[in-house]
Structures are given as structure tokens and as C-alpha cells.
N, C-alpha and C positions, 0 to 999 in steps of 0.2 A: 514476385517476392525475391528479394535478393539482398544479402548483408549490407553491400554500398550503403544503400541507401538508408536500412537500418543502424547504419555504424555513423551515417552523417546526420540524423535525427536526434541520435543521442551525444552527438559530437567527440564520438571516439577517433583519433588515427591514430592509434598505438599499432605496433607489430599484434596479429592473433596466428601465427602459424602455429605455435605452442598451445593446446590444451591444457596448461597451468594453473594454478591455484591465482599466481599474481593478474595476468589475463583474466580470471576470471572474476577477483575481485575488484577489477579496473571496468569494466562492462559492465556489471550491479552495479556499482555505483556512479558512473556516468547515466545508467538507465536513469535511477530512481531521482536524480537529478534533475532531469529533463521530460521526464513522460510524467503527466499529474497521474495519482487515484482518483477516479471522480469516478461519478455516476449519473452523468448529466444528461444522458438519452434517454433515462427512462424519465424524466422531465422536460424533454424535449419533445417528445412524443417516438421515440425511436426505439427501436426491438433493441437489445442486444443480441448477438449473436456467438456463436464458438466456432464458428468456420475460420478457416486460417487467412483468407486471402480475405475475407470482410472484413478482419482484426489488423491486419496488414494494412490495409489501404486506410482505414478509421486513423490508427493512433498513429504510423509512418509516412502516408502521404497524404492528410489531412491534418495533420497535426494536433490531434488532438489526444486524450487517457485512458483509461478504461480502468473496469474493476479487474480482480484477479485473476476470473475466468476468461478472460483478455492480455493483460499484461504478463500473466505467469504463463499463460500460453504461447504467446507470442517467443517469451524469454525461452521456453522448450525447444522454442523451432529456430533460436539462432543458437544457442548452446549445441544445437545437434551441428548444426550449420561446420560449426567451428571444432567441433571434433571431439566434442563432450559427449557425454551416453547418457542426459538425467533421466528421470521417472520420476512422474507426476505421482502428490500425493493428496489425499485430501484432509482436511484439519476442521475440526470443529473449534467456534467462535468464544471464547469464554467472556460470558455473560457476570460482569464483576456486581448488577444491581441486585442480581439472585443467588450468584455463588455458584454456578450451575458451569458448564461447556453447556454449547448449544445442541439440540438433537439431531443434527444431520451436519454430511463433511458440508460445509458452505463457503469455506476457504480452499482455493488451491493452490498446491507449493510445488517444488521440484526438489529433490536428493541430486548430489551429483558427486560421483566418488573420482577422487583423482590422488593416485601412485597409492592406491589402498584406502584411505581417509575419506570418511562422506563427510559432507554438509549440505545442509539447508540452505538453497536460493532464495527469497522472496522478495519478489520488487514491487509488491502492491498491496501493502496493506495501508501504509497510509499515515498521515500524521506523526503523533510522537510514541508511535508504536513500530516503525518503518525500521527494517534494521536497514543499515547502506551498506554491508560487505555479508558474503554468506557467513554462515557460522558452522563453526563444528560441530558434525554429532557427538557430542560426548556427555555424557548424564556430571554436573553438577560443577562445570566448569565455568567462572567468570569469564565472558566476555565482553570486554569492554567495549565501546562504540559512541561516538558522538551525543548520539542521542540517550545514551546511558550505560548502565551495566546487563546484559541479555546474559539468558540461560536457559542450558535444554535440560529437562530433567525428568529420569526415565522410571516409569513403574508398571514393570511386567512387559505389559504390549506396548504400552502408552508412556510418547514422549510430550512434554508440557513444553512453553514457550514462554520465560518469565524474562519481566523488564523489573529492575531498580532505577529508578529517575531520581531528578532533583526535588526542591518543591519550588512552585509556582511563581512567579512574582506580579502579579497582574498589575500591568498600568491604570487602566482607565477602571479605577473606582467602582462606576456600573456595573464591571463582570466580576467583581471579587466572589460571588457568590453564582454565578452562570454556571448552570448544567453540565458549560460543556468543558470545564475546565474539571483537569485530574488533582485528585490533590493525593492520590495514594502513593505511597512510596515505591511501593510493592505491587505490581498486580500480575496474574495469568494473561495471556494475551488468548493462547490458543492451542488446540489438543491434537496429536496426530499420531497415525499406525505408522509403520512400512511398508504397510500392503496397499503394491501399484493400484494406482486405477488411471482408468482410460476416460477420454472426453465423455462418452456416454453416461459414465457415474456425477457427470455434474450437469446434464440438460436439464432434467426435472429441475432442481434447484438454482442452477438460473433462469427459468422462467418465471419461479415460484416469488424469489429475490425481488424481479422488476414487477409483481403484479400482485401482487400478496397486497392487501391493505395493511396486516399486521406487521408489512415487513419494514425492517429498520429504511433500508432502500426507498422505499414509496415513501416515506417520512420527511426524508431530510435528502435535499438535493448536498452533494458534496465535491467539493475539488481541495485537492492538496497535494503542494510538488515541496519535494526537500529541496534544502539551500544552500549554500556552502557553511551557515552559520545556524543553522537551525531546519526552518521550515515554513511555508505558510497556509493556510487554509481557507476557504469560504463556505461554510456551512448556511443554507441558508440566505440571511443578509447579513451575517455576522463574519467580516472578515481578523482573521488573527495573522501577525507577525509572529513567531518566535525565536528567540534566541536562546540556542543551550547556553548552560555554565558561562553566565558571565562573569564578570572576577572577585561576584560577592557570591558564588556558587548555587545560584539562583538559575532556571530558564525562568527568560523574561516575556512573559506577553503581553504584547501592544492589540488591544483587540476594540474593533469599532463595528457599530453600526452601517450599511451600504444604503442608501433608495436603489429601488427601482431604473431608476435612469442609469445607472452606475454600475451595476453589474456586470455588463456588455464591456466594459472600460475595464475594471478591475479583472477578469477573467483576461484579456487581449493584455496588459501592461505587466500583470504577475503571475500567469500562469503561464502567457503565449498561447493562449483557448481561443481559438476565434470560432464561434457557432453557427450553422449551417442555419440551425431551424431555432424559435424562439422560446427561450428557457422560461418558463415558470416555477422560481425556487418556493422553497417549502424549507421549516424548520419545526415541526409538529414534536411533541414531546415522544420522546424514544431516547433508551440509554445509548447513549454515545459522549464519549469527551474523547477531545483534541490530546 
């Protein structure tokens, strides 16, 4: 394991000798860039793991994504790298079909305080929920970002993680009405404390994640990498284009159907996925939109 190699995955050659706010919002957002969210070993027939150097070799010298028990992990171990101090935290999921936060941390994130100011890291959650630069800790502060206006906002122990978006513009007719399209202006993304936790506080829950029948994960095979203009995704067989804020203040989705034969193509030409072992996607009903 070594930065090099990490730093030329995500196509950084900026200066990092500084542990800086601008460094470090230049590496988020080269990561979230370049490494997909997916979850496509548990489809592939493949454990995931939270060992460093098996997360290492997967998304860095294989080139391939991982979920956030992966990517935010990995992001801990170059942050430390480079002279940062974060602390991993854990974040429950907010479930917008029942109004609920999920019952267990199932997201994990990183704090990282730099000249006294924390923010929040997160390079993996995914789709048009992804922030691309960290954010401030600060309870009820717009922050703006590509993909929309984000906010943390604090009550008591608990800090929330709210996105304001655009609305939709669906191209192709067919998905006007798909599952997997948001149409809320407003939604929670996800809940978290400040109280560290260590790898250990997330193994049960990734196990539970890649094996669970009930779990969103077993459901719906998933990949999606940001883009300089948006984003894209394949959920499934259903692959999406998006574009934020085009200039009628719309994100635009272009979203189609894939075969079978095409998956293998579309994963290698728009994500850069190339797969070791043979995917069996799956899109079974479970709340989730792009």
C-alpha cells in the first residue's frame, strides 16, 4: 500500500505536503471521480471484506469500487497517509419510504479537523446523494455543491445530513414514473453521532449488508461514479446518465434499459469496471432512487 499508486488511480498530481482544507478538498473530489460506489461482489459471488490491503489491492490495483466500508476506509488510510488525523464515524441510513433513520450505524464516514474546523469526508455514498468536497460541521449552514444544496443539522447528540436538489427531467418517457427516480426536493440522506468507532463496530453489519435477504444490498446490484457534469449509474439493467442544473434548472436524466450481453460493455466503457468474476445483476423492489 503506498499513496503513488493511490494518488495515480484517482489521477491526482497536485502538491500534498500540506495537510490543508484545499488538498483535501482536491483528493475527495478526484476520489469520488474516479472510484465507482458499487456493490458488485456480492453479485459476483465475492465476500467483501474491511481488511486494508484486500481493499487496497480490489479498488487500487484492480481497479475496481467498493461500498463505504471500503472506500471510506481506504480514504482513512490515505488521509492518515498525508498528515490528516480523521476518525471514523458511523451514520444511520435515512429510510425516506418510512420516514425512519435506519436501526444500526450502516454508513461509514470520517470527521477530519483541520486549523480547529471539522468536516465531514464521505466518498461513498453514491449517486445524487454524493457530496464531491467535505463539508463543514456546522448545524444549519447551506452548503452549496454541484450536485445541490447540502446541510448538517444538529439536535442534541445528532447530526442529520440534508440535500436540497433540483427536480427531475426524465428523458425517455418510460422512467417518468420509475422507482428509481427522486422527485423530493428535500430529503435526509443520513444520521450520525461523534462518537469514534473502530473497524470492529462495522463487521457485523457488513456481513449482515452482503447477506441479509432483506437487505437493500442483496436486492439491487449497483455501480455509480460522479462526472464532471453530473453522474452515472447502473442499477440493475437500468443504466442512468445525469446531468445537474442544465440551463432550464432541471437535472436531466437520460435513463435506458441494458441486456444482458451489455452489461460487461457498459460497466468497462462508463465506469472503467472491468470484472474478474461474472456478474448476475438483480433490481428486485427495495427503496432506493438515484
Amino acid at each position: 500500500m503506498n499513496l503513488e499508486e493511490y494518488f495515480k488511480r484517482i489521477g491526482f498530481y497536485g502538491p500534498f505536503s500540506k495537510p490543508d482544507l484545499e488538498t483535501l478538498n482536491q483528493v475527495h473530489k478526484h476520489h469520488v471521480m474516479s472510484i465507482p460506489f458499487e456493490n458488485l461482489s456480492i453479485h459476483c459471488g465475492e465476500k467483501i471484506t474491511m481488511d486494508h490491503e484486500l481493499i487496497f489491492n480490489k479498488i487500487v490495483r484492480s481497479n475496481r469500487g467498493g461500498w463505504c466500508c471500503e472506500n471510506n476506509l481506504l480514504f482513512a488510510w490515505v488521509l492518515k497517509e498525508m498528515g490528516y488525523n480523521p476518525i471514523t464515524l458511523g451514520s444511520r441510513v435515512y429510510n425516506n419510504t418510512i420516514n425512519q433513520f435506519g436501526p444500526i450505524d450502516s454508513h461509514l464516514i470520517n470527521k477530519v479537523v483541520i486549523d480547529g474546523t471539522a468536516y465531514i469526508a464521505d466518498v461513498s455514498f453514491g449517486v445524487s446523494s454524493q457530496i464531491w468536497h467535505p463539508l463543514e460541521l456546522v448545524s444549519g449552514k447551506d452548503q452549496p455543491q454541484s450536485p445541490g444544496v447540502f446541510r448538517l443539522i444538529q439536535d442534541g447528540d445528532l447530526w442529520t445530513l440534508e440535500k436540497t436538489g433540483r427536480k427531475p427531467l426524465v428523458v425517455n418517457e418510460a422512467f417518468t414514473n420509475s422507482p428509481l427516480v427522486d422527485k423530493s426536493p428535500t430529503k435526509k440522506i443520513y444520521g450520525f453521532t461523534l462518537v469514534p468507532r473502530g473497524v470492529d463496530h462495522f463487521l457485523e453489519t457488513s456481513h449482515c449488508l452482503q447477506t441479509d435477504p432483506k437487505s437493500l444490498f442483496t436486492n439491487k446490484s449497483i455501480c455509480s461514479l460522479q462526472t464532471a457534469t453530473g453522474f452515472r449509474a447502473l442499477i440493475g439493467w437500468t443504466f442512468s446518465e445525469v446531468t445537474y442544473n442544465n440551463q432550464d434548472g432541471f437535472d436531466v436524466l437520460d435513463m435506458k434499459d441494458i441486456s444482458d450481453d451489455d452489461v460487461d460493455k457498459v460497466l468497462k466503457e462508463m465506469f472503467n469496471v472491468l470484472l474478474a468474476n461474472k456478474l448476475v445483476p438483480i433490481n428486485n423492489k427495495a427503496g432506493y432512487t438515484i
